[in-house]
C-alpha positions as CSV (number, residue, x, y, z in Angstrom):
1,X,-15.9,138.0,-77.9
2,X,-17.6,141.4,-78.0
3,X,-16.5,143.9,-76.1
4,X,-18.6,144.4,-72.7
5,X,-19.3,148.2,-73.5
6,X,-21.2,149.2,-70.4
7,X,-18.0,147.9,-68.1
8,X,-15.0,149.4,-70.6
9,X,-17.1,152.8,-70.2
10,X,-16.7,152.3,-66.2
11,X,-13.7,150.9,-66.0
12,X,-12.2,154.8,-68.4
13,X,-14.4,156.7,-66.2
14,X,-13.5,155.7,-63.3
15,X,-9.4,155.5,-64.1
16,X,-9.8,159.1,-66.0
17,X,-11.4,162.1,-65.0
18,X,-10.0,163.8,-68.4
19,X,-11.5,160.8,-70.4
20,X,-14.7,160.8,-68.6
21,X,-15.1,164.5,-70.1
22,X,-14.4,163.0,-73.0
23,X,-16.3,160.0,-73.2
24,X,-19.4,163.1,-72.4
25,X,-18.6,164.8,-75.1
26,X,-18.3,162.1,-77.5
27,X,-21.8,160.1,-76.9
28,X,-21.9,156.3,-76.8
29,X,-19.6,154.1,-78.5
30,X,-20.4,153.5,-82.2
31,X,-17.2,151.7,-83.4
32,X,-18.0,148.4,-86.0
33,X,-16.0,145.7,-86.6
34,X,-14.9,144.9,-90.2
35,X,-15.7,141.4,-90.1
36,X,-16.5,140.7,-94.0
37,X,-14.0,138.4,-96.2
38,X,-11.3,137.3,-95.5
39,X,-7.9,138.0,-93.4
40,X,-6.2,138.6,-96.2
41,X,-8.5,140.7,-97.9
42,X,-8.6,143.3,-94.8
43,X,-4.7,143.2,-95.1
44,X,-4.7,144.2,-98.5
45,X,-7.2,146.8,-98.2
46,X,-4.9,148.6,-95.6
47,X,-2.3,148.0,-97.6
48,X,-3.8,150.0,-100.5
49,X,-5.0,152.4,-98.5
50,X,-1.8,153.2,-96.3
51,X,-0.6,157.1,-96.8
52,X,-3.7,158.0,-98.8
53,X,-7.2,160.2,-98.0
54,X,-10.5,157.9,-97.6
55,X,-11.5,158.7,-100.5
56,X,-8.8,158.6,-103.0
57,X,-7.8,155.3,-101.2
58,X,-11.4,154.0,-101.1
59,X,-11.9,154.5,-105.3
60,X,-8.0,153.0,-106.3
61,X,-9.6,149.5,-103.9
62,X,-12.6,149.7,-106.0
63,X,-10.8,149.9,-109.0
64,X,-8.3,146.9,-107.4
65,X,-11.6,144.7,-107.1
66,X,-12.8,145.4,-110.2
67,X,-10.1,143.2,-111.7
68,X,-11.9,140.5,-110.0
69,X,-15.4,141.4,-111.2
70,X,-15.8,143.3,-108.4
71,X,-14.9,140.8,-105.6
72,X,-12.3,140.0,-103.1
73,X,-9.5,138.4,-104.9
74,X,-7.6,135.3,-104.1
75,X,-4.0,135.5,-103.0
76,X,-3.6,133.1,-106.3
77,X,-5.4,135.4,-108.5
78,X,-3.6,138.6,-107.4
79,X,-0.1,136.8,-108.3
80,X,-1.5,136.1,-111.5
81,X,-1.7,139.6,-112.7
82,X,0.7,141.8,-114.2
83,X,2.2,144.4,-111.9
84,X,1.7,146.9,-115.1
85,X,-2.2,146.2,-114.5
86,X,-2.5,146.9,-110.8
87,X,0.1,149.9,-111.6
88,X,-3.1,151.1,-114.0
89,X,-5.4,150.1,-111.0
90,X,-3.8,153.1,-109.2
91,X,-1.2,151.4,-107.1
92,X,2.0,152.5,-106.5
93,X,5.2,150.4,-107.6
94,X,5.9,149.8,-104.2
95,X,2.4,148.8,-102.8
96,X,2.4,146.4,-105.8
97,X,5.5,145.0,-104.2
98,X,3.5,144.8,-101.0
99,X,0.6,143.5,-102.2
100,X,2.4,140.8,-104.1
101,X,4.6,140.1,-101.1
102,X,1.3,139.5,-99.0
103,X,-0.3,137.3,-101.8
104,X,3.0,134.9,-102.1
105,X,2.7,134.8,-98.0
106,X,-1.2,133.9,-97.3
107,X,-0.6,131.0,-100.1
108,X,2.4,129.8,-97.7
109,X,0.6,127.1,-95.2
110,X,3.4,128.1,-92.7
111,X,1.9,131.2,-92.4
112,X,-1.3,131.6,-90.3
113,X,-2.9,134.6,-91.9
114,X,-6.4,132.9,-91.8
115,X,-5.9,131.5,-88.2
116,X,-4.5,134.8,-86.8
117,X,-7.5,135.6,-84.9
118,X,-6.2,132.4,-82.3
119,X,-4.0,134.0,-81.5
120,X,-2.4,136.6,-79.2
121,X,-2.2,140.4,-79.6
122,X,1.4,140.8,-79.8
123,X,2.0,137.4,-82.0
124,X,-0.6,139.0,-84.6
125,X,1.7,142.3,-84.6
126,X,4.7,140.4,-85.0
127,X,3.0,138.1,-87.9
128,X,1.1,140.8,-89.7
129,X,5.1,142.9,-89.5
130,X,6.6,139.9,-91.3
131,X,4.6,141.2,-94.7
132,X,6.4,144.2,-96.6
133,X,4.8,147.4,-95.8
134,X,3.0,146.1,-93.4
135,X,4.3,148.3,-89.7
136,X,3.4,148.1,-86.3
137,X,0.1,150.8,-86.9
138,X,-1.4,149.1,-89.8
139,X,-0.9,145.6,-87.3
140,X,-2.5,147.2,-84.7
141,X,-5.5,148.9,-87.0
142,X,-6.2,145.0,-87.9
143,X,-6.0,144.3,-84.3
144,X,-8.8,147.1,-83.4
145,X,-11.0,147.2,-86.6
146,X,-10.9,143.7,-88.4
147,X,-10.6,141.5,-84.9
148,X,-12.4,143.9,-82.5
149,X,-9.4,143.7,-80.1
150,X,-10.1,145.6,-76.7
151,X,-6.8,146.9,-75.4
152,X,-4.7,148.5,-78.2
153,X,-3.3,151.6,-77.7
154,X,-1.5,152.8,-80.8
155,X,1.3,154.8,-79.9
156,X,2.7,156.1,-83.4
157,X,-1.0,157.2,-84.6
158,X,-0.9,161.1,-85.0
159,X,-4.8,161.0,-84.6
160,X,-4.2,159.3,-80.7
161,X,-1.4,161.7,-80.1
162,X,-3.8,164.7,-81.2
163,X,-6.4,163.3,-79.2
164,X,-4.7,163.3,-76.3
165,X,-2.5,166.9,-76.6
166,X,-6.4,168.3,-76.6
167,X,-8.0,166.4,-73.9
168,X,-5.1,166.9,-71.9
169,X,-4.4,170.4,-72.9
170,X,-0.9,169.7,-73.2
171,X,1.6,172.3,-75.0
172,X,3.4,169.3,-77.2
173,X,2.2,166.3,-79.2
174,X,3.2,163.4,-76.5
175,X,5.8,160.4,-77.8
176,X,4.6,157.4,-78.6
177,X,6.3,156.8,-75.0
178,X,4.3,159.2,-73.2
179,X,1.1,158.1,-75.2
180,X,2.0,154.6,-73.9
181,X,2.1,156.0,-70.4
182,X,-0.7,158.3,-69.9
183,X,-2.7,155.1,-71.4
184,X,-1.6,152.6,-69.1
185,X,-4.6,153.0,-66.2
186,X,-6.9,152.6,-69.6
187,X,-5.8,148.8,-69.8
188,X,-7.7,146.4,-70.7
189,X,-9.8,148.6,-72.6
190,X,-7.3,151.0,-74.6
191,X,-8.7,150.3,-77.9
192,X,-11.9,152.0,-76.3
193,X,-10.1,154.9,-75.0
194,X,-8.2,155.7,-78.4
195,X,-12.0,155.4,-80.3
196,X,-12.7,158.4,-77.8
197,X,-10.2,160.2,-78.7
198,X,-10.2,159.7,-82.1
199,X,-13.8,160.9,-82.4
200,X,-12.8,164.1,-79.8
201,X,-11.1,165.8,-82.9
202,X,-14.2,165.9,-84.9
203,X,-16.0,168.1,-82.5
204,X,-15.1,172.0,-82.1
205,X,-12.3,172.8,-79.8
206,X,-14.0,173.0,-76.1
């Protein structure tokens, strides 16, 4: 279900004076959901791109599906390859690990990787965690960006905590705790709020 834009918007404003600046500031909400491929695919591309800029992470995936002509590759397919290849593909040992780890898991029918959006927010998180490398922040990115999830709030992202020092012209980062906090009223829209704030630190300090 798509998120109902014109009642998330209401619901911040009304909850928020601070994010109501915000959300002024900002414009209209522009967010897309990744919804090509498959589950699995989105995984690994977070995977590969975990700790690394946009771009640098962007050109070692394109180099990752152009061992599969270019395509999305199977779980099957990935095993199949030599770790020396995707080390050549610009992955490190240990996302190779990860990536392999994932592969070995999506081709287990116990494990729901294609059915995960059935299910619950929290279930996915504690799923998705079950792969190596795979934390609660690149869980919750899946939850905002690949299944268009409405109320996510993630605490450990530096970007959210940023966000939220400058809107709130506070002297400190906040914890993850105090993120968790000052988001509560935003619920069941957080994943809205933290798009706000996100895009607040790309504009010029007020």
């Amino acid at each position: 279900m798509p998120i109902p834009m014109k009642k998330a918007v209401a619901h911040l404003r009304a909850v928020d004076p601070v994010l109501a600046t915000v959300i002024d500031r900002v414009g209209p909400f522009r967010q897309r959901r990744d919804a090509e491929g498959t589950h699995y695919g989105a995984v690994l591309r977070s995977i590969v791109y975990q700790q690394l800029s946009g771009q640098a992470a962007g050109t070692i995936h394109g180099r990752v599906l152009q061992l599969f002509r270019g395509g999305e590759p199977t779980p099957r397919a990935l095993l199949k390859l030599d770790d020396a290849v995707l080390r050549a593909a610009g992955l490190s040992g240990q996302k190779v690990k990860y990536v392999k780890d994932l592969s070995t898991r999506a081709l287990d029918r116990g494990f729901p990787l294609e059915r995960l959006h059935e299910y619950e927010d929290d279930a996915i998180i504690e799923t998705l965690t079950q792969v190596k490398g795979v934390g609660r922040w690149t869980a919750q990115m899946f939850l905002m960006f690949r299944l268009g999830r409405p109320d996510v709030l993630p605490d450990l992202d530096l970007g959210i905590q940023k966000g939220i020092q400058r809107a709130y012209a506070t002297r400190r980062l906040p914890t993850p705790e105090q993120v968790l906090k000052r988001g509560a009223p935003w619920a069941p829209y957080r994943s809205v709020a933290s798009w706000y704030l996100w895009r607040l630190l790309d504009l010029p300090a007020a």
